[in-house]
DOTIPA-373249 format. One record per atom (N, C-alpha, C, O): atom name; residue number from 1; x, y, z. Coordinates in Angstrom, 2 decimals. Example, Ala and Ser with C-alpha at 12.3 -4.5 7.8 and 13.67 -1.06 7.14 Angstrom:
# DOTIPA-373249
 atomo num       x       y       z
     N   1   13.19   -5.69    7.80
    CA   1   12.30   -4.50    7.80
     C   1   13.20   -3.30    7.80
     O   1   14.24   -3.32    8.46
     N   2   12.85   -2.25    7.08
    CA   2   13.67   -1.06    7.14
     C   2   12.90    0.03    7.87
     O   2   13.41    1.14    8.04
# end
This chain:
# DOTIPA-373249
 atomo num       x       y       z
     N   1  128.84  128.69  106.29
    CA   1  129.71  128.52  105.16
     C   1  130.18  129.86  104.64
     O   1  129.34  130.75  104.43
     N   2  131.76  130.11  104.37
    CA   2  132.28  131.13  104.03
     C   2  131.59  131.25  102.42
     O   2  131.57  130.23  101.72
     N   3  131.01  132.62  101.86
    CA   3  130.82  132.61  100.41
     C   3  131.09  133.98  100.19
     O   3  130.90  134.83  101.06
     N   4  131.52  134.23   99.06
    CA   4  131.60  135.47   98.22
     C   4  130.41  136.23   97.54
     O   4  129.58  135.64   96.83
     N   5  130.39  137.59   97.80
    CA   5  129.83  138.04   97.16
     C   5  129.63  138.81   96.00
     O   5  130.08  139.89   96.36
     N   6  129.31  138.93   95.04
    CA   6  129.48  139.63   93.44
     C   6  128.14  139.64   92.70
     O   6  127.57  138.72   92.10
     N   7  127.76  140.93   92.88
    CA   7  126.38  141.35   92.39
     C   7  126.03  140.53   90.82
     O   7  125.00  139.96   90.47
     N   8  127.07  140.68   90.22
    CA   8  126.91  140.43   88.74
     C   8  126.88  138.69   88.51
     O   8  126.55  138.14   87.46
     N   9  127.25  138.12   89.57
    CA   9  127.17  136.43   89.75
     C   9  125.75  135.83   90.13
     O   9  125.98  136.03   91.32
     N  10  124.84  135.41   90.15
    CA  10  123.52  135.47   90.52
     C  10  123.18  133.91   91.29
     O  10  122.15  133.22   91.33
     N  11  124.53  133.73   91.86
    CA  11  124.85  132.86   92.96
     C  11  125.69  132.87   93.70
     O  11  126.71  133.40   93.28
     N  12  125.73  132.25   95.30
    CA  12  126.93  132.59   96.12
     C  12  127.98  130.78   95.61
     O  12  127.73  129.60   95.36
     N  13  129.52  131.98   95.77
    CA  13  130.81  130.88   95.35
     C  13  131.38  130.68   96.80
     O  13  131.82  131.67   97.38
     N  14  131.40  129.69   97.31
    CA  14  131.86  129.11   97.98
     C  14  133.58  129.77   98.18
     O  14  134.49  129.86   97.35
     N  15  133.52  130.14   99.67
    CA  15  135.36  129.82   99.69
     C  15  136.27  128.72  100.12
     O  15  135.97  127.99  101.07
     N  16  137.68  128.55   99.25
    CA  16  138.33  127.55   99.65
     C  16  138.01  126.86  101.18
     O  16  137.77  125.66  101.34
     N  17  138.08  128.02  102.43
    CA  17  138.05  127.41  103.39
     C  17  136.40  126.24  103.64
     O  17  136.18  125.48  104.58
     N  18  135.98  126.38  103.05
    CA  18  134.41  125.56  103.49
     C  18  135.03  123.51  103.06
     O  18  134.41  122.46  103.16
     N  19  136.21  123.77  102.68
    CA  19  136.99  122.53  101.98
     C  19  137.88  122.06  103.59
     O  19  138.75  122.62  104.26
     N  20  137.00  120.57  103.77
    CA  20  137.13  120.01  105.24
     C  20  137.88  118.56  104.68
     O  20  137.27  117.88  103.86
     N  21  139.26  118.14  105.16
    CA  21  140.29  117.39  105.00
     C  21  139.63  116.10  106.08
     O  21  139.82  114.89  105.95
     N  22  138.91  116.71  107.03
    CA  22  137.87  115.40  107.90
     C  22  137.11  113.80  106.57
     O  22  136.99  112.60  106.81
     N  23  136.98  114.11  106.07
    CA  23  136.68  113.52  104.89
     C  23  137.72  112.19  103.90
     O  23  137.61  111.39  102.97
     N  24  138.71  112.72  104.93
    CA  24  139.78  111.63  103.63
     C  24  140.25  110.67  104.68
     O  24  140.34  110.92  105.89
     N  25  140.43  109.93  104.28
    CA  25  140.29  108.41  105.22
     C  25  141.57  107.58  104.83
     O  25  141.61  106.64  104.04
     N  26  143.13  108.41  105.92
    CA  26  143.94  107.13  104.76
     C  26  144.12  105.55  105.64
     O  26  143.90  105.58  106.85
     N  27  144.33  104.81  105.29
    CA  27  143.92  103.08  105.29
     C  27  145.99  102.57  105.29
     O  27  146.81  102.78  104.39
     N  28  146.18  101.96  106.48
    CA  28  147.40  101.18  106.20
     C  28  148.09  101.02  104.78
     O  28  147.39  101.57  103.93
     N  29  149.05  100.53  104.32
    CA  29  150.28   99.82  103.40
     C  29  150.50   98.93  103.61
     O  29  151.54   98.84  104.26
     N  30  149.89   97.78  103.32
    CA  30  150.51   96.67  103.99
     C  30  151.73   96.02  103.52
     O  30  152.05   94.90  103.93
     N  31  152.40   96.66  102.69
    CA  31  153.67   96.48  102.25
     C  31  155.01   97.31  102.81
     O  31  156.23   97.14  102.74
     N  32  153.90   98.50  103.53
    CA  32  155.41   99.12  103.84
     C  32  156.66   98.61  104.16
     O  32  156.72   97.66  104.93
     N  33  157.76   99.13  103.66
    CA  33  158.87   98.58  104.03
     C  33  159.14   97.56  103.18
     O  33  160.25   97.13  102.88
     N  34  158.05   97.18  102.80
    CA  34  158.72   95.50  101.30
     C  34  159.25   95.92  100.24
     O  34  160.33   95.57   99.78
     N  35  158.01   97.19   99.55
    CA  35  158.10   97.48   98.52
     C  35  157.63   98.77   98.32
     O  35  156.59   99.15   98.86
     N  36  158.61   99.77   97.27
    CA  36  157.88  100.75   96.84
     C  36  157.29  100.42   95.74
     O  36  157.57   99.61   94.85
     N  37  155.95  101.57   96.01
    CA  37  154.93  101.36   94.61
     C  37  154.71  102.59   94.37
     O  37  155.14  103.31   95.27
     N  38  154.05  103.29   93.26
    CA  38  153.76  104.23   92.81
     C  38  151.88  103.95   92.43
     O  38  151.19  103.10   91.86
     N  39  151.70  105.20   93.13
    CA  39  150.05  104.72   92.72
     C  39  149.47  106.39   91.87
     O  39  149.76  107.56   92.13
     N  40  148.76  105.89   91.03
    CA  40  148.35  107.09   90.04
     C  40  146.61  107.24   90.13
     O  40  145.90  106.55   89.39
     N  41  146.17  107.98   90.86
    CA  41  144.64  108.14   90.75
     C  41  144.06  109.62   89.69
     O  41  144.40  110.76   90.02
     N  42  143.27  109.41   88.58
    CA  42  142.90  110.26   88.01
     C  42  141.25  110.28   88.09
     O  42  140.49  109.33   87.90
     N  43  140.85  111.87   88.47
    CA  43  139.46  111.78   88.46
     C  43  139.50  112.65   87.46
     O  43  140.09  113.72   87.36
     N  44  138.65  111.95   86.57
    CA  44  138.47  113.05   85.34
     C  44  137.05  114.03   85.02
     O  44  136.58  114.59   84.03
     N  45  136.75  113.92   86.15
    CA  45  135.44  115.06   86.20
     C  45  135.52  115.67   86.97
     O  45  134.63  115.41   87.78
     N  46  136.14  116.49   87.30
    CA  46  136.65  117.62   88.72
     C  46  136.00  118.59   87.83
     O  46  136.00  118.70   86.60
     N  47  135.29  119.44   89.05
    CA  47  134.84  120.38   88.92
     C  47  134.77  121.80   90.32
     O  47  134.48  121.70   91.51
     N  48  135.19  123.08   89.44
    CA  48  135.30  124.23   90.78
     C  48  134.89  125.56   90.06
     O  48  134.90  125.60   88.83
     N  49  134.63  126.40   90.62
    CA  49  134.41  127.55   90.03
     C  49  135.28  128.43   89.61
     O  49  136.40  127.94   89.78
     N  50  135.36  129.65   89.08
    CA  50  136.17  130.82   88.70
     C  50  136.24  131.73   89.85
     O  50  135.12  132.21   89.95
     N  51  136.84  132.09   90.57
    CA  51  136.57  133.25   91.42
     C  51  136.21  134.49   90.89
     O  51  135.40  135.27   91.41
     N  52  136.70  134.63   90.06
    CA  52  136.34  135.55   89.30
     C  52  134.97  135.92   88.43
     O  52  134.45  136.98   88.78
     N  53  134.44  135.33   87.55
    CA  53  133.84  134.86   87.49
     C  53  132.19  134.41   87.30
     O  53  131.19  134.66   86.62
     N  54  132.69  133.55   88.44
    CA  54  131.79  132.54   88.74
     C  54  131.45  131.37   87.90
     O  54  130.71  130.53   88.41
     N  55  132.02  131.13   86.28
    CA  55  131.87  130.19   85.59
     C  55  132.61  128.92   85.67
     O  55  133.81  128.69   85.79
     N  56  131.19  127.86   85.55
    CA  56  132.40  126.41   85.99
     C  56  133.35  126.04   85.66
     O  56  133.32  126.19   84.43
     N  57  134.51  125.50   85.98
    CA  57  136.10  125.11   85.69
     C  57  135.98  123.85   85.13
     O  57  134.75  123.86   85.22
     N  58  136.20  122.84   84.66
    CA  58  136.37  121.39   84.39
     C  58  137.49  121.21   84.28
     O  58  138.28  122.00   83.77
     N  59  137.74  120.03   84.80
    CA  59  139.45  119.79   84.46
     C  59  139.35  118.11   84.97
     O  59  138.47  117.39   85.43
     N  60  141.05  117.91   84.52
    CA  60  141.09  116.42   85.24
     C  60  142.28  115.84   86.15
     O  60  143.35  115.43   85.71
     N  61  141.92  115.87   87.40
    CA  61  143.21  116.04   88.31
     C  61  143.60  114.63   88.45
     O  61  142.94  113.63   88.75
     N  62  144.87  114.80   88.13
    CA  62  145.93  113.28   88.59
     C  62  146.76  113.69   89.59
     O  62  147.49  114.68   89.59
     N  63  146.56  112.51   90.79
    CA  63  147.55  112.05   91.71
     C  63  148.20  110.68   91.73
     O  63  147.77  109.53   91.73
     N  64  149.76  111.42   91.74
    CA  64  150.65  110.32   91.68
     C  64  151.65  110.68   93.00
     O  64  152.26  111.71   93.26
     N  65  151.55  109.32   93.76
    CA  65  152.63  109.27   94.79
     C  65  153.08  107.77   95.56
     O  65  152.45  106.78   95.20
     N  66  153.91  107.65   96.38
    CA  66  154.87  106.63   96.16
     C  66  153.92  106.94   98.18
     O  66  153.84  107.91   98.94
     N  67  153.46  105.58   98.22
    CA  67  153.26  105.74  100.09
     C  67  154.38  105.67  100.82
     O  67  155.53  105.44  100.45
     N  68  153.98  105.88  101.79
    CA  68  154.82  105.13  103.18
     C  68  154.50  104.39  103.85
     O  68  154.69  103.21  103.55
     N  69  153.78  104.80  105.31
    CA  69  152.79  104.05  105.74
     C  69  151.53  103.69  105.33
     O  69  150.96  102.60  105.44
     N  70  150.99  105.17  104.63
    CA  70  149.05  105.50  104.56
     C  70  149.21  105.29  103.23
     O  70  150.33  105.38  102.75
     N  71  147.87  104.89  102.28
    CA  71  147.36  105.10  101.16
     C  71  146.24  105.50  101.60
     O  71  145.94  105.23  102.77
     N  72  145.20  106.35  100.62
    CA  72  144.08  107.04  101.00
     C  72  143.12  105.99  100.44
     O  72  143.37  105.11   99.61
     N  73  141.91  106.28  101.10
    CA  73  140.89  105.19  100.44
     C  73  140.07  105.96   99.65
     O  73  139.68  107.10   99.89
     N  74  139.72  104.97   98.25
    CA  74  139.41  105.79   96.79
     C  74  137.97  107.17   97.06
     O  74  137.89  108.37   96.79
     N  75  136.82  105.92   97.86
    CA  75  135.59  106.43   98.33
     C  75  135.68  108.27   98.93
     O  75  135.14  109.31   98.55
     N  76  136.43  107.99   99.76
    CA  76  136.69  109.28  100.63
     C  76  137.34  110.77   99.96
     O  76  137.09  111.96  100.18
     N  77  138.51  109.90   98.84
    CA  77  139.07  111.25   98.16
     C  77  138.15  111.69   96.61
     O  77  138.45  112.56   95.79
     N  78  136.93  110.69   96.60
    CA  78  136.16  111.06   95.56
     C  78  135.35  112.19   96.60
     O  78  135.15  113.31   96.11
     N  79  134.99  112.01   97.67
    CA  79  133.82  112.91   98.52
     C  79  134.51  113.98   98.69
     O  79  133.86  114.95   98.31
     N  80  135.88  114.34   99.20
    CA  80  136.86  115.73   99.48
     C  80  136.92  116.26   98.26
     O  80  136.79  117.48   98.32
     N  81  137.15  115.64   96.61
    CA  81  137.20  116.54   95.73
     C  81  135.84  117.03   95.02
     O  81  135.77  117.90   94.16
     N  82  134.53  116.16   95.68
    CA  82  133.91  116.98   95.19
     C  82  133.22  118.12   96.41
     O  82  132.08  118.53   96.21
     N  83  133.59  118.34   97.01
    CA  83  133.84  119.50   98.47
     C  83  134.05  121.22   97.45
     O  83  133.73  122.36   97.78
     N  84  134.65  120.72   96.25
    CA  84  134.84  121.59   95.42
     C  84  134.23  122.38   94.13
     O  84  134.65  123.14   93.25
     N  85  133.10  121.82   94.50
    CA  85  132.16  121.74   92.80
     C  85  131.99  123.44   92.97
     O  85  132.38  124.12   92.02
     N  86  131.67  123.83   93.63
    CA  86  131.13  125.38   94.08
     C  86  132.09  126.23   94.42
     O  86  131.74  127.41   94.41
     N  87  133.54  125.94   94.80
    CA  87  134.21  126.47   95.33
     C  87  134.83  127.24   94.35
     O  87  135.24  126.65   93.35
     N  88  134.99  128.48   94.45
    CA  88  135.77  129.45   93.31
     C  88  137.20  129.38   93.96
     O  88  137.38  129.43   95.18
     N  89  138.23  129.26   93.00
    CA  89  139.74  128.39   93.35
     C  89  140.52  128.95   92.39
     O  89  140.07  128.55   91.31
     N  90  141.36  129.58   92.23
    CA  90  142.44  129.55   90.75
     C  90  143.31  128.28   90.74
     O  90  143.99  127.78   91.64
     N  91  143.08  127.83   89.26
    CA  91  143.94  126.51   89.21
     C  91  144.91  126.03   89.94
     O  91  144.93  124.92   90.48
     N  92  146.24  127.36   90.00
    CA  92  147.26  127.33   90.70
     C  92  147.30  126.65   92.55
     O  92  147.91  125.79   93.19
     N  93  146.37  127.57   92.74
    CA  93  146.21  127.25   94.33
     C  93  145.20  126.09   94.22
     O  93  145.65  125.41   95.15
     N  94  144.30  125.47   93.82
    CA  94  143.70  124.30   93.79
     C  94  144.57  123.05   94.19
     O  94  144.44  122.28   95.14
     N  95  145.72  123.09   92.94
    CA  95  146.75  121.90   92.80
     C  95  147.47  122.24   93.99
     O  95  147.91  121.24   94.55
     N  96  147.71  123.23   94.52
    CA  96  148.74  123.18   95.88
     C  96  147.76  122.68   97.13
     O  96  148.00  121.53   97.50
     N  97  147.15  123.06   97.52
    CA  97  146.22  123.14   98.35
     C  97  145.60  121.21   98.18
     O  97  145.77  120.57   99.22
     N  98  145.18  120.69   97.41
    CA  98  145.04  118.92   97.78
     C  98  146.23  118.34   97.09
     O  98  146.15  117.31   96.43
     N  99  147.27  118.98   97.24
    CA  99  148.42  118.54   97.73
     C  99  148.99  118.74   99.15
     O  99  149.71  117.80   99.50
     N 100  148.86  119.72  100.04
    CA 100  149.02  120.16  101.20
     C 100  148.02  119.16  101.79
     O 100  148.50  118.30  102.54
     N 101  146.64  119.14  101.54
    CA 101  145.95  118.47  102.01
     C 101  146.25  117.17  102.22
     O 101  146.21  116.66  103.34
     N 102  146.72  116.26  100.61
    CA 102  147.00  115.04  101.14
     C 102  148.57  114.38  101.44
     O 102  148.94  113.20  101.46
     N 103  149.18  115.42  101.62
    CA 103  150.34  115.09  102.02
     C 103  150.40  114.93  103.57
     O 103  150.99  114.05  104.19
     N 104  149.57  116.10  104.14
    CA 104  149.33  116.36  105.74
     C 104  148.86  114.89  106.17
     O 104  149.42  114.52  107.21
     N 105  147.93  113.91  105.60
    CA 105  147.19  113.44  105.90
     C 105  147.65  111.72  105.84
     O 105  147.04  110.83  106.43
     N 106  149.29  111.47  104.70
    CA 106  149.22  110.18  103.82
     C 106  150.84  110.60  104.59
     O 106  151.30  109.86  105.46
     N 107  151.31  111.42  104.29
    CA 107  152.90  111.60  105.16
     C 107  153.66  110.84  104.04
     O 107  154.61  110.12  104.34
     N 108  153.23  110.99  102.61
    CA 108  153.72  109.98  101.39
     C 108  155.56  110.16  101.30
     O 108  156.05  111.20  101.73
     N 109  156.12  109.48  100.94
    CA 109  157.95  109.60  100.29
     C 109  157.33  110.54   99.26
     O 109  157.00  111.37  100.11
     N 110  156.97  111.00   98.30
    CA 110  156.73  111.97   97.04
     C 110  155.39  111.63   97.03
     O 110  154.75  110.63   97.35
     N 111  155.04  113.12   96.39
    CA 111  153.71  113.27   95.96
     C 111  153.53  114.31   94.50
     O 111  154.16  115.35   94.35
     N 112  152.57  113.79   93.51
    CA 112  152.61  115.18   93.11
     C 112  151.07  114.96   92.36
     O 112  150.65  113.87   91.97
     N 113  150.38  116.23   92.28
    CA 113  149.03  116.58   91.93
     C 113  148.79  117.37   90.84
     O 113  148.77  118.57   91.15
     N 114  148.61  117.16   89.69
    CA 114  148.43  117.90   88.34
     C 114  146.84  118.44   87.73
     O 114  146.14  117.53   87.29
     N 115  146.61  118.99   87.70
    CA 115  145.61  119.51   87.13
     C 115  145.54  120.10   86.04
     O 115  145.99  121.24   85.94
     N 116  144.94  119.44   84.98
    CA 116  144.44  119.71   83.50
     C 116  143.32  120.32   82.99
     O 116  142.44  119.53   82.65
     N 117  143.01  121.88   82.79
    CA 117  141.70  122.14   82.96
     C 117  141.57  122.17   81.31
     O 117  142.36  122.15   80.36
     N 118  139.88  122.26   81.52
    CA 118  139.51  122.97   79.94
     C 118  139.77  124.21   79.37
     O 118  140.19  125.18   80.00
     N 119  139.51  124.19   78.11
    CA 119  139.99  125.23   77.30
     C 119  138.89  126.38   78.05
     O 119  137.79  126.06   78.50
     N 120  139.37  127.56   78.08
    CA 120  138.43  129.05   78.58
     C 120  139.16  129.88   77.64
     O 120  140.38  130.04   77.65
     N 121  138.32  130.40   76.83
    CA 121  138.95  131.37   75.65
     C 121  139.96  131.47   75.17
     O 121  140.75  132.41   75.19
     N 122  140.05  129.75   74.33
    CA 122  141.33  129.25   74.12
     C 122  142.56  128.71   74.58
     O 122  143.41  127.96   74.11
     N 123  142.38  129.40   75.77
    CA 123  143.75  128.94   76.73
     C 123  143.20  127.52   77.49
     O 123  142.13  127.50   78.10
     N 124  144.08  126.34   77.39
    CA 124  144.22  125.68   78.37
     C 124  145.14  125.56   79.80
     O 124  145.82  126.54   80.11
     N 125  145.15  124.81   80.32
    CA 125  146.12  124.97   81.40
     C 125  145.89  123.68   82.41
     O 125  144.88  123.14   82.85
     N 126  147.49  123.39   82.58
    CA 126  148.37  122.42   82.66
     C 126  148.81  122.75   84.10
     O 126  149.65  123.64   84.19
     N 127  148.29  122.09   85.48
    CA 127  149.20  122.84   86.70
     C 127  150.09  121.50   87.57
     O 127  149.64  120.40   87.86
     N 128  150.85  121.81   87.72
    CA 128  151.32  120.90   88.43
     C 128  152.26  121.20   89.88
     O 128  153.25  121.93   89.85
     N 129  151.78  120.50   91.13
    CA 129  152.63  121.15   92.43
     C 129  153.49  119.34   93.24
     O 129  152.90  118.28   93.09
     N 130  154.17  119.38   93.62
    CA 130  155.16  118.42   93.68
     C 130  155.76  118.38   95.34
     O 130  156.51  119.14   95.93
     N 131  155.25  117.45   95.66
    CA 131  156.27  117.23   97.18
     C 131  157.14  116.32   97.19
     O 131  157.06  115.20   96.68
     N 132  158.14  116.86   97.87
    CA 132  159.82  115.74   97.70
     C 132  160.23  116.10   99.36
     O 132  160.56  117.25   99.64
     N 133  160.18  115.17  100.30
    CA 133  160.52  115.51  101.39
     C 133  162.05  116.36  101.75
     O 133  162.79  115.73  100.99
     N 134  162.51  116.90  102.11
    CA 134  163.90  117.29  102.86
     C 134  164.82  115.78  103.06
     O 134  164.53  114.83  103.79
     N 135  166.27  115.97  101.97
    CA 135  166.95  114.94  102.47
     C 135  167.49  115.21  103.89
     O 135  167.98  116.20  104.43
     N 136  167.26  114.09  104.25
    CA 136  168.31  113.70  105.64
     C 136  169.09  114.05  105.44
     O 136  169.60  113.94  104.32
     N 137  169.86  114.94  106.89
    CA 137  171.31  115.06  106.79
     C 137  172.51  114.21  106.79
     O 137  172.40  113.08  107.26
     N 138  173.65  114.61  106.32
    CA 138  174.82  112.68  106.56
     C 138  175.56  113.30  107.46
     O 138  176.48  112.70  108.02
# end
């Protein structure tokens, strides 16, 4: 396992890469093609580290996206986000990154992944990263 080291942290932080996409399990649509739907999953106990740091992050990540073929199954994307409890991440790249992840994986019409963390010396923070496929050409 990739980890960081920082004398003044008095534990090793995990790096992004130790975060394995083997884990997410997406499951047919059995509507494809009938109907679009919009599906909204919020886990509200996400947890990752500071890289910086090393102090825990809390936040509460919502995914919202419209399938195609795949929807992910709930079980599996609870086990990939917590892949992250240890992992030192800046918000920014968190929300891109299981968006990359489950876009690679669900091939969704739109996706988008928001992350709401807790307050850290007042500041909160609000992230949000967004996939919109490439229109077809006419």
């Amino acid at each position: 396992m990739a980890k960081t080291s920082n004398p003044s942290i008095p534990y090793q932080i995990e790096k992004p890469d130790t975060i394995h996409t083997g884990l997410l399990d997406p499951i047919d649509y059995a509507y494809q093609g009938h109907r679009d739907i919009v599906i909204t999953i919020k886990q509200p106990e996400f947890t990752s580290v500071c890289p910086m740091t090393g102090l825990p992050d809390f936040g509460t990540i919502l995914i919202r996206y419209m399938p195609d073929r795949k929807i992910i199954e709930l079980k599996s994307l609870k086990f990939y986000l917590l892949q992250y409890r240890n992992v030192g991440i800046f918000y920014e790249h968190l929300v891109n990154r299981v968006l990359d992840d489950l876009v690679s994986i669900l091939i969704p019409k739109w996706m988008q992944v928001q992350g709401s963390f807790t307050s850290r010396g007042g500041i909160t923070s609000d992230v949000t990263a967004q996939f919109k496929p490439a229109r077809e050409k006419e």
